[in-house]
LORODO-859209 format. One record per residue (C-alpha): x, y, z; residue number from 1; residue in one letter. Coordinates in steps of 0.25 Angstrom, whole numbers, plus 5000, padded with zeros to 4 digits. Each point is the difference from the previous one (the first is absolute). Last residue first. Example, Ala and Ser with C-alpha at 12.3 -4.5 7.8 and 13.67 -1.06 7.14 Angstrom:
2
      X      Y      Z     n   res
   5055   4996   5029     2     S
   4994   4986   5002     1     A
! end
This chain:
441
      X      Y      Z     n   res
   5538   5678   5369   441     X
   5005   4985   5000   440     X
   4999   4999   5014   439     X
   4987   5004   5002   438     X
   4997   4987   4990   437     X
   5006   4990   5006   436     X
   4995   5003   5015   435     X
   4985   5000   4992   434     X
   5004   4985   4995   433     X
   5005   4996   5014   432     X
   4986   5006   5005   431     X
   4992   4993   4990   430     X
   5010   4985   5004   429     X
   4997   5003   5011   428     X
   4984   5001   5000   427     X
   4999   4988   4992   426     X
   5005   4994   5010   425     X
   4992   5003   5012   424     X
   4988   4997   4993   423     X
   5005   4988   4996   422     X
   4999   4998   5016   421     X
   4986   5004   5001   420     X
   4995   5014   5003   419     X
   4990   5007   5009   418     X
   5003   5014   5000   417     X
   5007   5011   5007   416     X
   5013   5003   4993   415     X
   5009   4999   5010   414     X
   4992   4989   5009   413     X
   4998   4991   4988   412     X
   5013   5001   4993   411     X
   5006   5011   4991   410     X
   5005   5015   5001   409     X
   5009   5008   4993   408     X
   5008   5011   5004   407     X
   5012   5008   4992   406     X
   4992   5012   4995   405     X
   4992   5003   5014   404     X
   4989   5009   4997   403     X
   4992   4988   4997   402     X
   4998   4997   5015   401     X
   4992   5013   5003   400     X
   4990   4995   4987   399     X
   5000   4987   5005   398     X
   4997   5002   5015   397     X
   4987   5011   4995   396     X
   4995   4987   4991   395     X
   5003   4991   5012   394     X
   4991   5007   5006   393     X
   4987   5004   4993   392     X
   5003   4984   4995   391     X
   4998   4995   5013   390     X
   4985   5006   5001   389     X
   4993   4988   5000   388     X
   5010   4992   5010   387     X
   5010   4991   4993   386     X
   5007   4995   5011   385     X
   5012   4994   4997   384     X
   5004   4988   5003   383     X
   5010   4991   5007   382     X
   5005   5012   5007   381     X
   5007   4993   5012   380     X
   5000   4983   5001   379     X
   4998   4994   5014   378     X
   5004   4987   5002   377     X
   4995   4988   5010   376     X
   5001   4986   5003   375     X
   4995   4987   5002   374     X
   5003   4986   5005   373     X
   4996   4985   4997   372     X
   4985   5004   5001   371     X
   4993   4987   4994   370     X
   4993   4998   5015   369     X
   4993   5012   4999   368     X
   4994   4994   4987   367     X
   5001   5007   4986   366     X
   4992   5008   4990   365     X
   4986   4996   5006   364     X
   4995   5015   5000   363     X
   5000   4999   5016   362     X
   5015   4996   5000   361     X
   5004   5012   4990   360     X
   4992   5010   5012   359     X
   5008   4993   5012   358     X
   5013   5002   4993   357     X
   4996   5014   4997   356     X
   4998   5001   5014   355     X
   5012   4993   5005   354     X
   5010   5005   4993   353     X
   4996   5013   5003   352     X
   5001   4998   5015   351     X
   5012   4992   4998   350     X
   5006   5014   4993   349     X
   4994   5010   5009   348     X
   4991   5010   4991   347     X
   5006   5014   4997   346     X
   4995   4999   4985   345     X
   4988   4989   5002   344     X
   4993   5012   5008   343     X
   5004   5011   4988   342     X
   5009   5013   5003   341     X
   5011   4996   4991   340     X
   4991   4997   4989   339     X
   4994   4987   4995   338     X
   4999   4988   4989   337     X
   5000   4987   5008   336     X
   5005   4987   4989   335     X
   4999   4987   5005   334     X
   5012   4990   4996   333     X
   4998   4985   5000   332     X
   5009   4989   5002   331     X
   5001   4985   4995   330     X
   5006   4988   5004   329     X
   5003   4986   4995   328     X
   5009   5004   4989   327     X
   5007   5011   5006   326     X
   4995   5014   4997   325     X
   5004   5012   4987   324     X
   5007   4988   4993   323     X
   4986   4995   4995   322     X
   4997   5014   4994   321     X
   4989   5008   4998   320     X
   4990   4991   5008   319     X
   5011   4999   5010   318     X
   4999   5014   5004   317     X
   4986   4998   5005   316     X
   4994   5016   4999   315     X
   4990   5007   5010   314     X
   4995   5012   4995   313     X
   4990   5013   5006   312     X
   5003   4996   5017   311     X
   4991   5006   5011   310     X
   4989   4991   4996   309     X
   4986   5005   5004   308     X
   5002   5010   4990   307     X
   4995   4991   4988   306     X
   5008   5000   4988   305     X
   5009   4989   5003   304     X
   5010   4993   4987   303     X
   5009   4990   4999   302     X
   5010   4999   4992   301     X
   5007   4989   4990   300     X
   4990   4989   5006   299     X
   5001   4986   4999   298     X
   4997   4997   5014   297     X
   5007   4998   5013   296     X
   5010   4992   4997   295     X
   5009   4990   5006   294     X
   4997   5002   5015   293     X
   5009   5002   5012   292     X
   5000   5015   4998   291     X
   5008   5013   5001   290     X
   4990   5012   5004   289     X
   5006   5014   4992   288     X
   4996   5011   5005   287     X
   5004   5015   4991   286     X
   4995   5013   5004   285     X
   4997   5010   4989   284     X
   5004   5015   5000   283     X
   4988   5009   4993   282     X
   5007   5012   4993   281     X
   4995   5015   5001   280     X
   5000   5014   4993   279     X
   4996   5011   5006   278     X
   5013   5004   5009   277     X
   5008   5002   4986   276     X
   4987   5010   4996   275     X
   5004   5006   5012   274     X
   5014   5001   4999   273     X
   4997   5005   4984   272     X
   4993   5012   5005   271     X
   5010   5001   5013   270     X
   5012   5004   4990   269     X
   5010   4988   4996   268     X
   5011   4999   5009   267     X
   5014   5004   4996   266     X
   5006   4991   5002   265     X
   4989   4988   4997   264     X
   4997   4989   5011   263     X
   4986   5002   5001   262     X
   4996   5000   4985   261     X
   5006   4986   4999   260     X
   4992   4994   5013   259     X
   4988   5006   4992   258     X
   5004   4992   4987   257     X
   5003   4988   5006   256     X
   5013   4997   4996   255     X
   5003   4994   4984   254     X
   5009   5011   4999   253     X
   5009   5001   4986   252     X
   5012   5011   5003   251     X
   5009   5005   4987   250     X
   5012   5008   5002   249     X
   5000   4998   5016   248     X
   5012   5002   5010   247     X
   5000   4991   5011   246     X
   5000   5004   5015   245     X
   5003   4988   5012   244     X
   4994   5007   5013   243     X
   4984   5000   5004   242     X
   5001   4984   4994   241     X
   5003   5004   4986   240     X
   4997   5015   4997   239     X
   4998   5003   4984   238     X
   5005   5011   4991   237     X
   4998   5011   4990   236     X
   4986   4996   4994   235     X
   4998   5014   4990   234     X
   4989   5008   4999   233     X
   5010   5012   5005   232     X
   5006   4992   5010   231     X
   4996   4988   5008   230     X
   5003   4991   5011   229     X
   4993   4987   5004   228     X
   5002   4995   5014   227     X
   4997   4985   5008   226     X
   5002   4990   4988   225     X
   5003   4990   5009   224     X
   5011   4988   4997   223     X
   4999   4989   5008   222     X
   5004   4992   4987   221     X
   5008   5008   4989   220     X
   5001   4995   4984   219     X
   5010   5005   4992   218     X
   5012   4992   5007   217     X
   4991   4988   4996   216     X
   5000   5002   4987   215     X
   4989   4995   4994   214     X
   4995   4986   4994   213     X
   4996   4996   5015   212     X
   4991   5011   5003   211     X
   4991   4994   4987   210     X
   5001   4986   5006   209     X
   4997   5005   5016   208     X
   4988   5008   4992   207     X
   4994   4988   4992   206     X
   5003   4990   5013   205     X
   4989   5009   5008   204     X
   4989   4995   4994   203     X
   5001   4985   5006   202     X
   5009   4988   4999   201     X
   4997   4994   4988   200     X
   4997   5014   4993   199     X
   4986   5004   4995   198     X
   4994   5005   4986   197     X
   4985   5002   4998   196     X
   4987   4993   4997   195     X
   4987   5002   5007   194     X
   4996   5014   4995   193     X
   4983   4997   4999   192     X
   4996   5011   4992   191     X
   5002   4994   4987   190     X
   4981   4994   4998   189     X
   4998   4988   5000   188     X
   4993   4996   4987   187     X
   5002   4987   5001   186     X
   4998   4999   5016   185     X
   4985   5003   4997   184     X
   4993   5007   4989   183     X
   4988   5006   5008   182     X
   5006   5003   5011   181     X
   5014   5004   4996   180     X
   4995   5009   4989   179     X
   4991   5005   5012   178     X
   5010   5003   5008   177     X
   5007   5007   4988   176     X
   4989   5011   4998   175     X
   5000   5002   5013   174     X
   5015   5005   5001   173     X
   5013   4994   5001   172     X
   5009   5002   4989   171     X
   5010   5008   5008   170     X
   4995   5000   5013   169     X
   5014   4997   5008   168     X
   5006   5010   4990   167     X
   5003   5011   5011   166     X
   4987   4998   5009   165     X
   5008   5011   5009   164     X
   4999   5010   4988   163     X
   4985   5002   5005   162     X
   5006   5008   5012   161     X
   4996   4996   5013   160     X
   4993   5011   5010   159     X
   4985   4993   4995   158     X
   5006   4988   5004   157     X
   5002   5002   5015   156     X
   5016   5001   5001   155     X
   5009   4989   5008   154     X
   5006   4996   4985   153     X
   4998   4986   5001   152     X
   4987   4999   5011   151     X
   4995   5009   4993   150     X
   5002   4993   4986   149     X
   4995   4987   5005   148     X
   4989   5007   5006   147     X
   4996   5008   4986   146     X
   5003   4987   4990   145     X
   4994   4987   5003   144     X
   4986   5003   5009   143     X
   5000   5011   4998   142     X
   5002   5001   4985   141     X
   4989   4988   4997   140     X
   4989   5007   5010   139     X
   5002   5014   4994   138     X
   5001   4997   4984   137     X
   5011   4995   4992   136     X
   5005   5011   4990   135     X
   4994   5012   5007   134     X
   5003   4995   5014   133     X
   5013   4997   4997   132     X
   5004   5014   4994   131     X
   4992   5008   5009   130     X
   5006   4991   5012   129     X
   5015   5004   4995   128     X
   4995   5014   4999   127     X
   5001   5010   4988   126     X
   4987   4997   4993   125     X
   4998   4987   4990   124     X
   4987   5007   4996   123     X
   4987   4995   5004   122     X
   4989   4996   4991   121     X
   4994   4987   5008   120     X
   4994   4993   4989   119     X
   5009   4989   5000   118     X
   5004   5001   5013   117     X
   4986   4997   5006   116     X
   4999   4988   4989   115     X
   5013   4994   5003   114     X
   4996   5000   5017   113     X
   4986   4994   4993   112     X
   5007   4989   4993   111     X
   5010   4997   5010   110     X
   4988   5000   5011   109     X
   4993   4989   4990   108     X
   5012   4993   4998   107     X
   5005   4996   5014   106     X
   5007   5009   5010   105     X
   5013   4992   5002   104     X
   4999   4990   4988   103     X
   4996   5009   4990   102     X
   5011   5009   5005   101     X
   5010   4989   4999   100     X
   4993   5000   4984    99     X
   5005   5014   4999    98     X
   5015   4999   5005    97     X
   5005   5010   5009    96     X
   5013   5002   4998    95     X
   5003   4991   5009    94     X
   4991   4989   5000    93     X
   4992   4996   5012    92     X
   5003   4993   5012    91     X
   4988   4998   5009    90     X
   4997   5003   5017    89     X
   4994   5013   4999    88     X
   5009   5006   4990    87     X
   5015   4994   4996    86     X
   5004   5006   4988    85     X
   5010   4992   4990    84     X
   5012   4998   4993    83     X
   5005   4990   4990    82     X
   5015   4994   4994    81     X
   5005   5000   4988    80     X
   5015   5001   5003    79     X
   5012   5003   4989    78     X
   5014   4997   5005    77     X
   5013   5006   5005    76     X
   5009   4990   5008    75     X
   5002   4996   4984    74     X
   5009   5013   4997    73     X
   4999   5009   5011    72     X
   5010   5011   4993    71     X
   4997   4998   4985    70     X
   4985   4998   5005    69     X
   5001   5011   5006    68     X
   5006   5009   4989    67     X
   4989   4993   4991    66     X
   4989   5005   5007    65     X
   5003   5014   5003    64     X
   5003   5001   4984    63     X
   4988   4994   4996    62     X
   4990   5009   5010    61     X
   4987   4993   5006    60     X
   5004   4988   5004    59     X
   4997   5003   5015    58     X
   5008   4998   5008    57     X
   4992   4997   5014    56     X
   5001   5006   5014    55     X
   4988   4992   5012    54     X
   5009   5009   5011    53     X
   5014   5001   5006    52     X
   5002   4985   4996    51     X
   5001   4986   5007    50     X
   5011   4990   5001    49     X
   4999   4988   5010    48     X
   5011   4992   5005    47     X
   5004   5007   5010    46     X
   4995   5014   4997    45     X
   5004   5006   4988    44     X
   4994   5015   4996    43     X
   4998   5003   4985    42     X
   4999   5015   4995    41     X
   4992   5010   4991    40     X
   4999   5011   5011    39     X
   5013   5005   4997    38     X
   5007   4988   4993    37     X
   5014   5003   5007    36     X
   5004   4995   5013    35     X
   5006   5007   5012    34     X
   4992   5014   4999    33     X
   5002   5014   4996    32     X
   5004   4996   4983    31     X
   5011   5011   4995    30     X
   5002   4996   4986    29     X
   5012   5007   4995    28     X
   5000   5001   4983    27     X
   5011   5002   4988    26     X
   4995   4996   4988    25     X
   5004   4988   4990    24     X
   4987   4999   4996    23     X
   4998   4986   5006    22     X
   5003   5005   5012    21     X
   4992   5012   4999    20     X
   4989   4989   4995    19     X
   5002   4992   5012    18     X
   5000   5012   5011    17     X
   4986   5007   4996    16     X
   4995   4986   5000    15     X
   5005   5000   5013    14     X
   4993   5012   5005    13     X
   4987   4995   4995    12     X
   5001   4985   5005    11     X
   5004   5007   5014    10     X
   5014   5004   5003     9     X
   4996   5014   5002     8     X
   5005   5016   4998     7     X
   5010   4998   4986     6     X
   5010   5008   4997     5     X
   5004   5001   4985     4     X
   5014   5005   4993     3     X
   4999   5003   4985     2     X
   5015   5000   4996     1     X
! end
């Protein structure tokens, strides 16, 4: 009998779970807090649903897909909806669309900023900025890309990693813009992602739907991760709630990886404990204003560069679903990437209301008077931060971890990279696979 613990009732963790259902193997999930969804979930207040972040499924994977839609059915549906920047008073498109450009700086510094890059003969570099700068030129990636980025991942740009534009960039380049410019919408270039999938009632419906195929005797809320035992490259057994110990054949941790490395017994040597204490996540606080208004616009997401604004997305629920508000209201979530440390962090709750209310008012998103109420939430390691050197690190975590014959890691936070939710599927059904195999030998 292949027996499987899991570490996290996140999207990754419980994909873990549904194909060792499905499988027929015997798994424990062990998720630390009341709900399961990780950081992929849907909160209710009154009326009003709202989710843990602007989350998609994107249709990316047939066999992700398919399982959802066998377990949504019509609740799950296929949205074209836009995003945008706001700069200086103007929406723009997001990704960056050429002709908005035109728009923004006028054609003849377009043609110039075009000119200056084409010519440039830079190479792509290690940085994030290297990487922008090269393809897009100075004034263009400042203004769109380097202080939105800092602002995300709480790193000056020339500290990010060039693996933080991940496929955001893909297929958007000078050569492109003036495609796009020239040719006009016809020849509009792929880059602009504005289709995915999305629940009736918000994101978090895809994981309460997967958790509800399992067993439920298998699958333990409240139930912290808080010691991991080994033996001889072995995973022996897990510590639930400082007390409760379950013996492990097979142990799948979607943790964070430095909080996982922290509670192993034996502990790893200080080398590795110091690569652990490299590596960081950017935690995200969540307001949401509820609103006496219909709409606010048509936007999926919206976008702020500039550092004037605390704030890097605000999102309107409804515009993903109609379900997601009451007819004749609305709400709007503002996303505030920091760490523990940061002002917004430790900020009193109406005093934090109030400010980023005050900001939103200012852009014209809503009226003071539209307030029906607000509130708040803090999300932990919503990303990691993918410093320049991050892969020195995780490099020396890996080869330590890989000692371990019965361990396998998946999710964002465990593996340490940005991911979607197919993502997070494919990977279990890899590590169900690899499960497969070790056992056969």
């Amino acid at each position: 009998m292949k027996n499987i613990s899991i570490i996290g009732g996140g999207p990754a963790g419980l994909g873990v779970a549904f194909y060792s259902d499905k499988n027929k193997y015997s798994y424990e999930l062990f998720e630390a807090n009341k709900i399961f969804g990780g950081n992929c979930i849907t909160y209710n207040h009154n009326e009003f649903y709202f989710d843990s972040g602007a989350h998609r499924l994107h249709d990316k994977d047939t066999q992700t897909t398919n399982l959802f839609k066998s377990l949504l059915h019509k609740d799950l549906k296929l949205i074209n909806i836009p995003s945008q920047i706001y700069r200086d008073g103007k929406f723009i498109d997001f990704p960056i669309s050429p002709l908005n450009l035109v728009k923004y700086f006028g054609l003849i510094k377009c043609i110039r900023e075009g000119i200056k890059i084409i010519i440039s003969k830079q190479n792509d570099g290690n940085s994030f900025k290297s990487l922008v700068e090269n393809k897009y030129g100075k004034e263009i990636s400042k203004l769109f890309l380097l202080e939105y980025s800092e602002k995300l991942w709480g790193e000056k740009a020339e500290n990010l990693s060039k693996n933080i534009a991940g496929k955001r960039l893909k297929g958007l380049n000078i050569y492109t813009f003036i495609i796009e410019i020239f040719l006009g919408n016809k020849r509009k270039t792929k880059h602009l992602d504005g289709s995915f999938l999305y629940p009736k009632y918000g994101i978090g419906t895809l994981f309460s739907a997967l958790a509800n195929q399992l067993n439920q005797e298998n699958i333990h809320r409240d139930s912290k991760v808080t010691q991991i035992k080994h033996h001889k490259n072995y995973i022996k057994e897990i510590q639930i709630n400082g007390n409760e110990i379950k013996k492990v054949q097979n142990l799948v941790s979607s943790m964070p990886l430095n909080k996982m490395l922290k509670i192993l017994h034996p502990s790893p040597s200080k080398e590795i404990l110091n690569f652990a204490d490299k590596i960081k996540f950017r935690n995200v606080i969540l307001i949401v204003f509820f609103l006496k208004k219909k709409r606010i616009n048509k936007n999926g997401s919206m976008y702020f560069p500039s550092k004037k604004y605390p704030f890097t997305r605000v999102y309107e629920p409804k515009n993903r679903s109609s379900s997601m508000s009451p007819k004749k209201n609305t709400s709007l979530a503002v996303e505030i990437p920091c760490f523990n440390n940061e002002k917004y962090w430790n900020m009193e709750e109406q005093h934090l209301k109030k400010s980023i209310g005050n900001y939103l008012i200012d852009i014209g998103l809503f009226n003071k008077n539209e307030i029906i109420e607000s509130t708040v939430k803090k999300i932990y390691n919503a990303y990691p931060v993918l410093s320049l050197n991050y892969q020195k690190n995780i490099t020396q975590i890996n080869k330590y971890l890989s000692n371990f014959k019965n361990l396998h890691l998946t999710g964002r936070n465990s593996l340490f990279t940005y991911s979607h939710i197919h993502d997070q599927m494919i990977s279990a059904r890899k590590i169900l696979n690899d499960i497969s195999k070790n056992y056969k030998k």
